[in-house]
C-alpha positions in Angstrom: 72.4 57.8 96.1 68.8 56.2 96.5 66.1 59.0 95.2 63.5 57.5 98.1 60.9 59.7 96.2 60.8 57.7 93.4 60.8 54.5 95.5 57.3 55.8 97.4 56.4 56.6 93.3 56.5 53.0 92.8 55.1 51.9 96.2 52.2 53.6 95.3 51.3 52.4 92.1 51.8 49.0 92.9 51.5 48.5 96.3 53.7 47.5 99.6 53.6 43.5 98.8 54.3 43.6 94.9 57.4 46.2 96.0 58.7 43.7 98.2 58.5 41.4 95.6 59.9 43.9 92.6 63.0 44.8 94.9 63.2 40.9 95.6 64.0 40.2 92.1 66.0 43.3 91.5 68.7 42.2 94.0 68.5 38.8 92.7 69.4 39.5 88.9 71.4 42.6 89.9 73.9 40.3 91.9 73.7 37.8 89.3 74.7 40.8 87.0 77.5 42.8 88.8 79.2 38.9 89.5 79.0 38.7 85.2 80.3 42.2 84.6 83.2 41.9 87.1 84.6 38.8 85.8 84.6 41.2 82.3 82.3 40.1 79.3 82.6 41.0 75.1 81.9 44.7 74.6 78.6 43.8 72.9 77.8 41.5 76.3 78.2 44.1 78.5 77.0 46.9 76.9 73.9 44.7 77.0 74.6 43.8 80.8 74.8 47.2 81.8 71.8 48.4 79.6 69.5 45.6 82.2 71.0 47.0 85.3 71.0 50.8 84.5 67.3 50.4 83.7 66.4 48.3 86.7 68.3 50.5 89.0 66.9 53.9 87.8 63.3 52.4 87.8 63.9 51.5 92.0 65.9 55.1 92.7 69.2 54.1 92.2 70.6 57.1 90.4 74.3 56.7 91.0 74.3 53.3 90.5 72.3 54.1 86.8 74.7 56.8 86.1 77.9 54.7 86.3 75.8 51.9 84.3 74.5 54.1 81.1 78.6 55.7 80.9 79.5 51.8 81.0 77.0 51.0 78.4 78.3 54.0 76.5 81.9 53.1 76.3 81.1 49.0 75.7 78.9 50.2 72.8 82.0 52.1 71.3 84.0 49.2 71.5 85.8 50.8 74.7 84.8 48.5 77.0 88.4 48.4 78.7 87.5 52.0 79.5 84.6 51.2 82.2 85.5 51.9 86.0 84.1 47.8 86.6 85.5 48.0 90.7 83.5 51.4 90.9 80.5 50.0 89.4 80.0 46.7 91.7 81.5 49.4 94.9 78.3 51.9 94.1 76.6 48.7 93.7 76.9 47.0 97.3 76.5 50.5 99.1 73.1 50.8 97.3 72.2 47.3 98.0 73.1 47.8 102.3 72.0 51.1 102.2 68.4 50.0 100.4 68.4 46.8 102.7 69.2 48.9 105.6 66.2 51.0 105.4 63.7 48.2 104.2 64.9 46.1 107.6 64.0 49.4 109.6 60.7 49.9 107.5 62.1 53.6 106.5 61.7 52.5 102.3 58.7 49.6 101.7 
């Protein structure tokens, strides 16, 4: 789920052009990140890993996709890393992503 309220939040404090560029970068290092977590990482790694992306995701509206991230980061900081749902994670990840992409190509988001 994409919380498009706090995406206009963020439009409007900095603006149509730096959003462009904030989401830019944000799907950059978030594919860069889901490729890393999926091929599976040290507990300490991806605790860390998922720490990046649940903060980057919350800050653009991406709720579910934080959700699943902070539980990941929960279980990899308890040394339980075998524990996180890793397929789920990158799955919530890629519906985001087309659903966010989606609406910025039809001018419904930035």
């Amino acid at each position: 789920m994409i919380e498009w309220g706090r995406l206009n939040e963020l439009r409007a404090e900095i603006g149509d052009e730096d959003l462009a560029d904030v989401v830019e970068m944000f799907l950059e290092e978030a594919d860069e990140v889901v490729a890393r977590i999926a091929a599976g990482l040290p507990d300490a790694e991806m605790e860390a890993q998922l720490h990046f992306l649940k903060g980057s995701a919350l800050n653009l509206g991406l709720s579910d996709l934080s959700a699943l991230c902070q539980e990941g980061e929960r279980l990899a900081g308890q040394g339980r890393g075998d524990g996180i749902d890793l397929g789920r994670i990158a799955s919530v990840y890629q519906t985001s992503k087309s659903t966010f992409l989606g609406a910025l190509a039809k001018g419904d988001a930035a």
